[in-house]
C-alpha positions as CSV (number, residue, x, y, z in Angstrom):
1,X,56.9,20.2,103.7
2,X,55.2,20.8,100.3
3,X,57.2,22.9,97.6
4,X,54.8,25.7,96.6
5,X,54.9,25.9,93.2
6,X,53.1,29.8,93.5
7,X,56.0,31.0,96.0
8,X,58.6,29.2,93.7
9,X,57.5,31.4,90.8
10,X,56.9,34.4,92.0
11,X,60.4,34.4,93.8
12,X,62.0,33.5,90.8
13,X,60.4,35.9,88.1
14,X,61.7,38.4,90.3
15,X,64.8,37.4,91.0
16,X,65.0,37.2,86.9
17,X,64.0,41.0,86.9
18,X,67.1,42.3,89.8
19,X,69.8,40.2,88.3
20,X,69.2,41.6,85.0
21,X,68.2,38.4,82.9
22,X,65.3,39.5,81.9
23,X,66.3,42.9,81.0
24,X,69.1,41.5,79.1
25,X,67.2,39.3,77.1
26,X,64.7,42.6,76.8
27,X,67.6,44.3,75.1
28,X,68.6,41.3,73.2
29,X,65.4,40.8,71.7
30,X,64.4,44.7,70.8
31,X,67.7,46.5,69.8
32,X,67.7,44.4,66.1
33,X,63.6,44.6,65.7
34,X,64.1,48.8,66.5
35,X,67.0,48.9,64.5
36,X,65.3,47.6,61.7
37,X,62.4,49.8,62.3
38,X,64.4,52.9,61.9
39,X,66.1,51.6,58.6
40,X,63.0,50.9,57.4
41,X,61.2,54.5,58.4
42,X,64.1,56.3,57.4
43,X,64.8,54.7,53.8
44,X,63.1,53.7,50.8
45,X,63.4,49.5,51.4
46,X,61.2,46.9,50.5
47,X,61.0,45.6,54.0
48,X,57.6,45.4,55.9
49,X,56.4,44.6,59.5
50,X,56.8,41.1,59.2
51,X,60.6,41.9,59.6
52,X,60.0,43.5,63.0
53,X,57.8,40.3,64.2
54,X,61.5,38.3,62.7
55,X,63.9,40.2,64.5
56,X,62.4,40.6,67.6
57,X,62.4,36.8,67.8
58,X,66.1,36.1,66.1
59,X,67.4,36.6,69.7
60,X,64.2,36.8,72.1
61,X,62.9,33.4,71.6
62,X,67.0,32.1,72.6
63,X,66.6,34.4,75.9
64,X,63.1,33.4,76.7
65,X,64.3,29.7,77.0
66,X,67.6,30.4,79.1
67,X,65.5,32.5,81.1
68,X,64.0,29.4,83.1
69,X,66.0,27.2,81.9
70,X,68.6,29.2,83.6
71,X,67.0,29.1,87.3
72,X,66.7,24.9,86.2
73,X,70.5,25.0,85.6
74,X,71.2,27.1,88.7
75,X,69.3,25.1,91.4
76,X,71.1,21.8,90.3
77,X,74.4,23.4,90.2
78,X,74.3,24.5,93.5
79,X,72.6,21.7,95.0
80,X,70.1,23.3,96.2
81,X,67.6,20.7,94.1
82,X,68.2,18.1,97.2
83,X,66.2,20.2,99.5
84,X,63.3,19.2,97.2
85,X,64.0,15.9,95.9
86,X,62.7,14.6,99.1
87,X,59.3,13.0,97.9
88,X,58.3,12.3,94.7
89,X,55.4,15.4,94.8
90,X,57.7,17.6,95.8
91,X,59.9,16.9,92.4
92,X,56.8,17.2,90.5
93,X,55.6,20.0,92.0
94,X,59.4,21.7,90.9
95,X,58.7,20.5,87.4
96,X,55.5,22.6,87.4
97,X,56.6,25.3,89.3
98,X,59.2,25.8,86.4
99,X,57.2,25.4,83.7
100,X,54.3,28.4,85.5
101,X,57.9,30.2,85.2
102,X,58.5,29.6,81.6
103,X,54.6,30.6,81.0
104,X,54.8,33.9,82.4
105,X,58.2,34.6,80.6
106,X,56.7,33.1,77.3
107,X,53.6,35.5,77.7
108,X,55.7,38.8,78.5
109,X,57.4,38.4,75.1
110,X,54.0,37.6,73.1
111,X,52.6,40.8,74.7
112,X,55.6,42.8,74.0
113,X,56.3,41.4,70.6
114,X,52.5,42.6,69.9
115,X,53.0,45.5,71.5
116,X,56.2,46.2,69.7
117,X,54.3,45.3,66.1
118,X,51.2,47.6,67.0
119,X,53.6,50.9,68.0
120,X,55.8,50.1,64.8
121,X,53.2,50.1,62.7
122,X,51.4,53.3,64.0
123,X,54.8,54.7,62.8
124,X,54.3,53.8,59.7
125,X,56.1,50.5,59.4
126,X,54.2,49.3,55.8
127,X,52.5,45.8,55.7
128,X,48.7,44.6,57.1
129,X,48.5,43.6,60.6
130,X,46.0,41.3,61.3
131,X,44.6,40.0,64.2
132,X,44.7,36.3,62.8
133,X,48.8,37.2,62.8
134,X,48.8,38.8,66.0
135,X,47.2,36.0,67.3
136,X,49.2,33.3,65.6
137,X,52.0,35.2,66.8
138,X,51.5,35.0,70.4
139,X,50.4,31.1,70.2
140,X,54.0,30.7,68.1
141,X,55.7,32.3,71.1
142,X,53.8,30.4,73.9
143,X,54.5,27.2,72.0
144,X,58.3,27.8,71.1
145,X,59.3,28.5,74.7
146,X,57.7,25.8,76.5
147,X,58.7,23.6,73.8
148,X,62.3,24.5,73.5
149,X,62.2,24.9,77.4
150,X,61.1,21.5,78.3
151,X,64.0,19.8,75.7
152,X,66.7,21.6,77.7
153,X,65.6,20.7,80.6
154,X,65.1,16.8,79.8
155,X,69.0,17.2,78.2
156,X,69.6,18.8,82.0
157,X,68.4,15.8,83.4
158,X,69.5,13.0,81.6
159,X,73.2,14.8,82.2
160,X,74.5,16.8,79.8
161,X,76.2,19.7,80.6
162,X,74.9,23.3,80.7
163,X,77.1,24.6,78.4
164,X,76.8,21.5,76.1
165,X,72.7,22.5,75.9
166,X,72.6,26.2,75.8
167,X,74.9,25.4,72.5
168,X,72.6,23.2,71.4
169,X,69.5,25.1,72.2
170,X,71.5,27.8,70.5
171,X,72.1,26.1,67.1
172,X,68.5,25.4,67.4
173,X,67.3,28.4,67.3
174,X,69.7,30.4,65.2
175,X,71.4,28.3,63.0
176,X,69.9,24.4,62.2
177,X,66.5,25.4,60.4
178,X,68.8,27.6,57.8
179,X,70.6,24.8,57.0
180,X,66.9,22.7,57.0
181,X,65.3,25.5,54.7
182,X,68.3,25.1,52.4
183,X,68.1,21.2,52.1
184,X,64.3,21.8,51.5
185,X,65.2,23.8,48.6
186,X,67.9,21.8,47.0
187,X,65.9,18.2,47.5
188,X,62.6,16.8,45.2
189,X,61.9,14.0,47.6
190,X,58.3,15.2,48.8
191,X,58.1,13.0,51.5
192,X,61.0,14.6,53.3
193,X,60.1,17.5,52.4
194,X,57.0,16.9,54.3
195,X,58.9,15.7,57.0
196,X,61.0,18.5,57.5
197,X,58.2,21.2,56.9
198,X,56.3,19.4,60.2
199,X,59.5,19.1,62.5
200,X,58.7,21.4,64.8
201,X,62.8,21.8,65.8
202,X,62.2,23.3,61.9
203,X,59.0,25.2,61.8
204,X,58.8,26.8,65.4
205,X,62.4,29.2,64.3
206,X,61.2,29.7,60.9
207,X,57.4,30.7,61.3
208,X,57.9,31.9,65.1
209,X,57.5,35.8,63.9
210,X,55.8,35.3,60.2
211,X,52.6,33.0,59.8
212,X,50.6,31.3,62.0
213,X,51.5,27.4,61.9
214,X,49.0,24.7,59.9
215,X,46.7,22.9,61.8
216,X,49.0,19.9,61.9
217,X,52.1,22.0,63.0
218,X,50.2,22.9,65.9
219,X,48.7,19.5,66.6
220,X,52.3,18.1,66.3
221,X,53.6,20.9,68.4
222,X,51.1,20.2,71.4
223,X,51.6,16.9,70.8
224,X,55.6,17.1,71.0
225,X,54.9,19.6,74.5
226,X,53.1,16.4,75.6
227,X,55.4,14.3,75.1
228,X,58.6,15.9,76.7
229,X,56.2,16.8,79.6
230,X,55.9,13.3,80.4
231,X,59.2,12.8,79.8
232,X,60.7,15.4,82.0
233,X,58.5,14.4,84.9
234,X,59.0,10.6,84.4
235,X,62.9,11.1,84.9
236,X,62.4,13.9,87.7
237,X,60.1,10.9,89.7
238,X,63.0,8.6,89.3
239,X,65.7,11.3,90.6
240,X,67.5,10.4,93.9
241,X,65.8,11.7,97.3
């Protein structure tokens, strides 16, 4: 029997939206950005919109990874992946059907990221809002999840424990590209300071809610989604049937 990528997804987004995942990660990623908007309406600050955008994605971008990554971890935990590893198009077709997952999950926080940024600013949240930005915004979003997606699911495969890659996916996200930004500031070697500025483990956390991304950070980044593609479905071909 073929695994049907379409019937895979749609069971799975909604099983994301009755067991509460999604709502979670809802809350997780719009309680800081509101809180900031109401600190910001209700006292004299020098913050702007751009803060909202940086917020909203301090914790969403973490739970729009785990969010698929999650139903990855799940189906291997409980076995339930040998039903499909059963013919090599099968596991491929798993891979994709995943990845359609993470799509829809990366495009329902773009659109309510923008969403979020057009009703703050109605309310009077100060800074411009252009559609370059809102744009940029939602490709940094698409590109973040599927990126940071795909790496914890080749980690997955290749054996590590869950818990060992949602901390690292974690540190990731939340804590490395501080400590990156700070090395960039106390170093003179421009070379490295290249290199770091185009790591996209580096520039996907920092300019995820502020700027759209250079040319070559997005060329890298399509290139790096390309490359862990291939990866992820050249170790899924080789899993046991």
């Amino acid at each position: 029997m073929i695994f049907s990528i379409k019937d895979y997804a749609s069971y799975n987004l909604k099983e994301l939206l009755r067991n509460g995942h999604l709502m979670a990660g809802l809350l997780g990623a719009l309680v800081p950005a509101l809180l900031v908007t109401y600190y910001i309406l209700t006292n004299s600050t020098p913050f702007y919109i751009k803060y909202i955008s940086n917020f909203y994605c301090m914790l969403g971008m973490l739970a729009a990874v785990l969010h698929p990554l999650y139903l990855v971890n799940r189906d291997y935990s409980f076995k339930t992946i040998s039903l499909i590893n059963n013919s090599r198009q099968n596991r491929k077709n798993y891979v994709f059907a995943n990845i359609v997952v993470a799509l829809y999950v990366s495009l329902f926080y773009a659109a309510l990221g923008v969403g979020l940024l057009l009703v703050t600013h109605q309310l009077g949240v100060p800074g411009e809002l252009k559609a370059s930005f809102l744009l940029g915004f939602s490709a940094n979003v698409f590109l973040l999840v599927l990126t940071f997606f795909l790496f914890g699911y080749v980690l997955l495969l290749y054996g590590l424990r869950s818990g060992a890659v949602y901390g690292i996916l974690t540190a990731l996200l939340l804590f490395v590209h501080n400590i990156l930004a700070n090395v960039l500031e106390s170093i003179n070697n421009g070379l490295l300071s290249s290199f770091i500025e185009h790591f996209p483990f580096y520039f996907y956390p920092v300019m995820v809610g502020s700027n759209p991304l250079s040319p070559l950070q997005y060329a890298i980044g399509c290139l790096t989604l390309i490359v862990l593609l291939v990866m992820t479905l050249k170790k899924s071909e080789k899993m046991e049937v």
